[in-house]
C-alpha positions in Angstrom: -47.4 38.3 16.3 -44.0 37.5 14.7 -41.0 37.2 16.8 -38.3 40.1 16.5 -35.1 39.2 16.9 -33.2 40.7 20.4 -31.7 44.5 20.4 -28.5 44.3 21.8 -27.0 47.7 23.7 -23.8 47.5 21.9 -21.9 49.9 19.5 -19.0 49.0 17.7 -16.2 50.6 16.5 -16.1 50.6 13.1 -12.1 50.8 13.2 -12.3 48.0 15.7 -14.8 45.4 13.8 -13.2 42.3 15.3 -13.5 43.2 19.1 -17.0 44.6 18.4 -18.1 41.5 16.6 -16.5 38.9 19.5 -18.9 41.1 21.9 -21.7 40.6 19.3 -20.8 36.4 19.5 -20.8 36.2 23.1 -24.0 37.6 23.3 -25.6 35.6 20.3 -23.7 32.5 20.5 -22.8 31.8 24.5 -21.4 28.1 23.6 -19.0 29.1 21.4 -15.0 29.2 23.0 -14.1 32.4 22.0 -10.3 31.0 21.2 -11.9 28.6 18.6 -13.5 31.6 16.4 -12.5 32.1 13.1 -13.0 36.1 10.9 -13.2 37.1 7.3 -14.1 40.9 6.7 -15.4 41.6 3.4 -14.4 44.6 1.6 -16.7 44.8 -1.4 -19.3 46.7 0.4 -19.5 50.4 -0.2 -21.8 51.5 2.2 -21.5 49.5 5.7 -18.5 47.2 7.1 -19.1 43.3 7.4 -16.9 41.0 9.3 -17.8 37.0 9.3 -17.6 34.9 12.3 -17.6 31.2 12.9 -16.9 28.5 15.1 -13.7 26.0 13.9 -14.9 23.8 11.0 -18.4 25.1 11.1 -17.8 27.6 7.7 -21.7 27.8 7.0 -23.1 28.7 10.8 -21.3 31.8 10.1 -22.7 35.1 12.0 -22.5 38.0 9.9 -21.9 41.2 11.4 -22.6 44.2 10.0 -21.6 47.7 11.1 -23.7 50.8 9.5 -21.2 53.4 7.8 -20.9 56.6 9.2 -23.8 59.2 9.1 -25.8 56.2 6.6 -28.9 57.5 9.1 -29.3 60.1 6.7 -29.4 58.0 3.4 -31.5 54.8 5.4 -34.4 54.0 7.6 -32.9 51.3 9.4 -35.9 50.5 11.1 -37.7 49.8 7.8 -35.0 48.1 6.7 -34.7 45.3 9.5 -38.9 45.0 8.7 -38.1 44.6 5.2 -35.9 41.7 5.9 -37.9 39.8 8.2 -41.0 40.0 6.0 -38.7 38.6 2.8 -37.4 36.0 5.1 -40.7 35.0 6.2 -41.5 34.5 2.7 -38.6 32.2 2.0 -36.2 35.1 -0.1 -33.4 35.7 2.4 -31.6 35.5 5.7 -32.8 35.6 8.8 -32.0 38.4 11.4 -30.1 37.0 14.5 -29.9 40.3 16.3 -29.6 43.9 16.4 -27.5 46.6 17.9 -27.3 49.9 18.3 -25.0 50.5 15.2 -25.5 47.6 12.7 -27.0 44.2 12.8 -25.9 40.6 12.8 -27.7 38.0 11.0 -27.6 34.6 8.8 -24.9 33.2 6.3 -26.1 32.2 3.2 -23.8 30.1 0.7 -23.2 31.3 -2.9 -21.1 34.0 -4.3 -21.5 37.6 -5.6 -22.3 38.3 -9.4 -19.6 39.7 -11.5 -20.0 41.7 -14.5 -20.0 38.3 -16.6 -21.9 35.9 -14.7 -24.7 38.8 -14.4 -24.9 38.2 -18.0 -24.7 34.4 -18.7 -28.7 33.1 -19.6 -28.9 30.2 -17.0 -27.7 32.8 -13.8 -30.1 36.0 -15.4 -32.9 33.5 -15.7 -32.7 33.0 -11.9 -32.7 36.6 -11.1 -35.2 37.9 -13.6 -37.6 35.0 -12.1 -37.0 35.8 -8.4 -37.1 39.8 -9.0 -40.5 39.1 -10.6 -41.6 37.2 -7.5 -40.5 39.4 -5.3 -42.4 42.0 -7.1 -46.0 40.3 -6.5 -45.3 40.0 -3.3 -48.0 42.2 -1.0 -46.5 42.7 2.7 -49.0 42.5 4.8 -48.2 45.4 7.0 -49.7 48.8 7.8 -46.2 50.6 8.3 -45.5 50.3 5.1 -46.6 53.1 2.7 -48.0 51.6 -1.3 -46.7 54.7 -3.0 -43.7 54.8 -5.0 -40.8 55.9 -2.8 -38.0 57.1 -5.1 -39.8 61.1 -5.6 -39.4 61.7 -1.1 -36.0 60.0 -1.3 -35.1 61.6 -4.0 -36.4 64.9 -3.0 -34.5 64.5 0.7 -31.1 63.4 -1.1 -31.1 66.4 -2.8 -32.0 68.5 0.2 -28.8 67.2 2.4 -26.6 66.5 -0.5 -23.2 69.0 -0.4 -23.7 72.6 -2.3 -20.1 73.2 -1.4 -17.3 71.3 0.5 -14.8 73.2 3.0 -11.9 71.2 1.9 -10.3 73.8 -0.9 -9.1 70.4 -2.9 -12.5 68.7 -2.4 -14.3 72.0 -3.5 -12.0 72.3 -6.4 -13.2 68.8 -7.7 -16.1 69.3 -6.9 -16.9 72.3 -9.2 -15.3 70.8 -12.1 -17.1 67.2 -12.0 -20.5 68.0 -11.0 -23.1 70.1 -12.7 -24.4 73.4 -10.8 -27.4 72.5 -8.4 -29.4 74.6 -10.2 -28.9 72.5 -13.4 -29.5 69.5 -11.2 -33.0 70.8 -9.6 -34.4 71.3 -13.1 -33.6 67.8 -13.6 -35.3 66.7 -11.2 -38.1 68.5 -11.8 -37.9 66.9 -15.4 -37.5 63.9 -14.4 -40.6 63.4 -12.2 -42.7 65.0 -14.4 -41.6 62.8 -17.4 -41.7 59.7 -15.4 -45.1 60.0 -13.5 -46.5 60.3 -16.4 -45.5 56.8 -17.7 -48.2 55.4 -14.7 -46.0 52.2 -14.2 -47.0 49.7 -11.6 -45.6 50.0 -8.5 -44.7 47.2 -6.8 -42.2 45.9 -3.8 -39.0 46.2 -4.8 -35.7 45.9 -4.0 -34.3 49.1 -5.5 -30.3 48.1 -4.9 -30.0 45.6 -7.2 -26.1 45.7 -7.7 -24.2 42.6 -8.5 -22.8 42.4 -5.0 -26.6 42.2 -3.5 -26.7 38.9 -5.4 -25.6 35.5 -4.2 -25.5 32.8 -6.7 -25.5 29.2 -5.7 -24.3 27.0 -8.9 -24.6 23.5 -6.7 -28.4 24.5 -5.7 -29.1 26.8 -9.1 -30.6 29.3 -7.2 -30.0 33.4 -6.3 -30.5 34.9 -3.2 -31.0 38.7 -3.2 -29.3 40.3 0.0 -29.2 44.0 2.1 -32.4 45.1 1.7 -31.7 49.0 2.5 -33.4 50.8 0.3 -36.5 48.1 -0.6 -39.5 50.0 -0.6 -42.8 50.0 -2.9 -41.6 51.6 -6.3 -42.0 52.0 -9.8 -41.7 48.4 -11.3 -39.6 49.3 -14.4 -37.0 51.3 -12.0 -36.0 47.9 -10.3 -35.6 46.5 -13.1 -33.2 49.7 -14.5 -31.7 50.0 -12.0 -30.6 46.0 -11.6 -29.4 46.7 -15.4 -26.8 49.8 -14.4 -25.3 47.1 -12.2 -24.4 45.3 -15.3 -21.6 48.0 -15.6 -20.2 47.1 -12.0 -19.4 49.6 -9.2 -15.4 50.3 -8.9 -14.8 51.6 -12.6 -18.7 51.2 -14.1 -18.2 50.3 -17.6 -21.6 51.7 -19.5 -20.2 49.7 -22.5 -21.8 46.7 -20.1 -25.4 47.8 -19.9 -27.4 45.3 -21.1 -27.9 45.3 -24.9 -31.6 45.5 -26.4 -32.2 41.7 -27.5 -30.4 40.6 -24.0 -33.1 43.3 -22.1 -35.7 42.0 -24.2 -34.8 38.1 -23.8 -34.6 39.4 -19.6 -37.6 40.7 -19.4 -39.5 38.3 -21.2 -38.4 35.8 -18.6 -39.5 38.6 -16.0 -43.0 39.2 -17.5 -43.8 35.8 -18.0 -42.8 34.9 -14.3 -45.0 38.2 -13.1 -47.8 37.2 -15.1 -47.9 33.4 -14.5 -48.4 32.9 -18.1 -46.0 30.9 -20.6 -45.8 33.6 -23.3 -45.8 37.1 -23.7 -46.8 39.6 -26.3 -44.2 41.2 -28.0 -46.1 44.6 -27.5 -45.7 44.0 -23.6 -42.3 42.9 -23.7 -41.4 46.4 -26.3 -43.9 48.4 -24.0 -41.6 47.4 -20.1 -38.3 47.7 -22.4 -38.9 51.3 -22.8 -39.9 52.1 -19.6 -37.2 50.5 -18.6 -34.7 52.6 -20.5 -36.5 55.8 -19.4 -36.3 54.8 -15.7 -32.7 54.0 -15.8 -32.2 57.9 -15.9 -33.5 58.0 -12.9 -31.4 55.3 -11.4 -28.2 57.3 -12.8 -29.4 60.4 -11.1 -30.7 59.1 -7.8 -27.1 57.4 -7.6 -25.3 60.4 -8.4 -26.7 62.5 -5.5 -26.1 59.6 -3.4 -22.6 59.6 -4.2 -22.1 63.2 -3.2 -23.7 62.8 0.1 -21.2 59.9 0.9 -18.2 62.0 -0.3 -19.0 63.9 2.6 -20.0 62.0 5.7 -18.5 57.9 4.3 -15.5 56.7 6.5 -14.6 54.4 3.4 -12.2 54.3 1.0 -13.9 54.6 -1.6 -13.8 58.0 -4.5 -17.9 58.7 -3.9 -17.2 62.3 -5.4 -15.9 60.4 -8.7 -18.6 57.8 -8.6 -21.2 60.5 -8.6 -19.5 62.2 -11.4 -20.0 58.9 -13.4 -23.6 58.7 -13.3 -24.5 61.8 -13.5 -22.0 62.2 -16.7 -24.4 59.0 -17.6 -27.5 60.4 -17.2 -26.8 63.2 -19.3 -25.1 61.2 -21.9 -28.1 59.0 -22.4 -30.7 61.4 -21.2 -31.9 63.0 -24.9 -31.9 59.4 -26.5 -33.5 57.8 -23.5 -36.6 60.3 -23.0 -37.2 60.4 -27.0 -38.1 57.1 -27.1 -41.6 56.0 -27.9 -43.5 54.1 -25.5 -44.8 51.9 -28.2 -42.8 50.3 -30.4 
């Protein structure tokens, strides 16, 4: 039986990071002089707060610490998500877990930095990414807890159940009414939506369904990507990774859709991807036309799915962060694209 890492009875504060996290170290790391620590929090998260930790001089035994955003319980299983991690570490794709507490987690430092809207693009970083999604994707967890079925429809279905119909701040409401589409509009959607995209019969495969540029670490010195937080990873519908990794492409503060991915760069992508999935050294242009247009129809999804998880943060998040504006943006996406993207043929 695999070891699991020890639960500690500790909540932090998630206006008090620091203090929480020294607790965190004492526990974790007994040897270390508490005067001799060094801490870098990290603000590009969206979704949780992360403070570094490390002894004088000793930069890469960092400890991260992580602290779950308020009310994210509703959005994550965070049970399933520590699994998640310690089955993909076991396999060699990411960090290990160092321990976990009652609000958040703390676990290994990995070198490399976070994509940006241009390295995401350049051939020799994409290459790396489109490889190790692909292997990440044949991987079969050996695990009964987890369910084989796609798992965006339930997640789907239960963000839309506790997403806001109506806020009771007058300005929020206000807002509100004027950037989002009436629930009724977005129920049909739905509705659309899964019945469209079942129909497609992807493959379903373990995926990491979060994808964004910041989930990346790219090592130039080693020429390798690590994919981190593994929230949301789940058995789902193969081309939806894959969308939803090409969304990204437009970043997160101010997404730029001008930035997804243009056809002969998806196409060049998800050659690499196929031919990586399929152990083979070429692919047919058919299979290649045939993934880049499920792709396409799948990104929908990831638009919409994002949207409604933006207005569930607008009303529970602690962080700074315009969710109710966010959401606005991919659902103004997703309809934008939504006639061009579900016309398309599925073979080309």
């Amino acid at each position: 039986m695999d070891q699991i890492e020890p639960h500690l009875d500790v909540t932090i504060d998630e206006n008090e990071i620091v203090d929480g996290a020294i607790e965190i170290i004492k526990k974790i790391r007994p040897t270390w002089h508490l005067d001799n620590l060094q801490f870098k929090i990290f603000n590009d998260g969206i979704t949780n707060k992360l403070i570094g930790v490390w002894y004088s001089e000793y930069y890469n035994e960092m400890v991260l610490v992580r602290v779950y955003g308020h009310k994210t319980e509703l959005l994550i299983n965070r049970k399933d998500e520590t699994r998640n991690i310690r089955i993909l570490n076991k396999a060699g794709f990411t960090h290990s877990i160092y321990a976990t507490f009652n609000n958040g987690l703390a676990y290994q430092f990995i070198e490399g930095v976070t994509l940006t809207t241009e390295t995401v693009r350049k051939p020799d970083v994409y290459t790396l990414i489109a490889k190790r999604m692909a292997q990440m994707h044949k991987l079969k967890p050996d695990s009964d807890e987890i369910s084989k079925e796609a798992c965006i429809w339930s997640k789907l279905r239960k963000f839309m159940d506790i997403m806001p119909k109506r806020f009771s701040d007058e300005a929020k409401q206000t807002r509100f009414e004027k950037l989002i589409k009436p629930n009724a509009v977005l129920e049909e959607n739905y509705l659309l939506l899964k019945e469209t995209l079942t129909s497609l019969n992807s493959k379903v495969v373990f995926a990491h369904n979060d994808l964004l540029l910041g989930n990346v670490l790219y090592n130039q010195k080693e020429n390798i990507v690590t994919f981190i937080d593994f929230e949301y990873t789940a058995y789902n519908y193969q081309p939806y990774d894959i969308a939803n990794h090409f969304a990204e492409f437009a970043g997160i503060d101010k997404p730029d859709y001008s930035l997804y991915p243009e056809d002969n760069l998806q196409k060049a992508w998800l050659n690499i991807y196929l031919q990586e999935y399929n152990n083979v050294s070429y692919v047919p242009e058919n299979e290649i036309n045939l993934l880049y247009v499920q792709v396409n129809k799948f990104v929908l999804l990831s638009h919409f799915f994002w949207g409604c998880w933006g207005l569930i943060q607008s009303e529970h998040s602690t962080i700074d962060f315009d969710f109710l504006e966010y959401a606005a943006i991919r659902f103004n996406e997703y309809f934008k694209q939504k006639e061009d993207f579900l016309s398309m043929r599925l073979y080309i």
